[in-house]
C-alpha positions in Angstrom: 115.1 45.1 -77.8 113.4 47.0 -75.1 110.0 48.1 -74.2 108.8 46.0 -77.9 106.0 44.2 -77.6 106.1 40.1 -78.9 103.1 38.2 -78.6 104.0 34.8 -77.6 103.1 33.3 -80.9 105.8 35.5 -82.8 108.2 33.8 -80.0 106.9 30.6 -80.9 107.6 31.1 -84.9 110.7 32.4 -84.5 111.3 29.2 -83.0 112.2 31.1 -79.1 110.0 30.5 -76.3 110.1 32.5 -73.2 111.1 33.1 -69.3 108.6 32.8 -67.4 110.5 32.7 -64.1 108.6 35.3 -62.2 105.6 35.8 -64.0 101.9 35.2 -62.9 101.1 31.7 -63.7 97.7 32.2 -64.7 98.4 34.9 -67.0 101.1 33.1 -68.5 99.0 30.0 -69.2 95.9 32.1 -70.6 98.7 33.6 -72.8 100.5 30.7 -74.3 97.1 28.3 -74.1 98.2 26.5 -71.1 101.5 26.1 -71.7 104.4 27.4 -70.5 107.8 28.2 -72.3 111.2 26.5 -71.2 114.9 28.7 -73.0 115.2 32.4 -71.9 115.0 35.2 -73.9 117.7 37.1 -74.5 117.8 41.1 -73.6 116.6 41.9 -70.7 113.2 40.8 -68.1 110.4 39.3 -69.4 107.2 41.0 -68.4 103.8 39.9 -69.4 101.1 42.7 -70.2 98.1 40.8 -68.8 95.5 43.7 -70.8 97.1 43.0 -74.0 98.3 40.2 -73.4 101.9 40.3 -74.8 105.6 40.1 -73.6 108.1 42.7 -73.0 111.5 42.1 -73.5 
């Protein structure tokens, strides 16, 4: 699904975490409470929206 937003937690209970291959570090750590996620998602590039902080797929 494109251009949806999925907070990182809705990742997490849908048992999914995300790509963050090319995403801001610090952003993704403030996202996901200092923790990073390890499996892709599938669909498309990730992208982080740093002012809500959410992911695109």
């Amino acid at each position: 699904v494109k251009d949806t937003a999925v907070t990182t937690k809705a990742y997490a209970d849908n048992g999914t975490t995300l790509d963050v291959s090319g995403l801001d570090d610090a952003a993704i750590k403030a996202a996901t409470g200092g923790t990073t996620g390890a499996p892709t998602v599938t669909g498309g590039a990730v992208k982080f929206d740093a002012d809500n902080n959410k992911y695109f797929v």
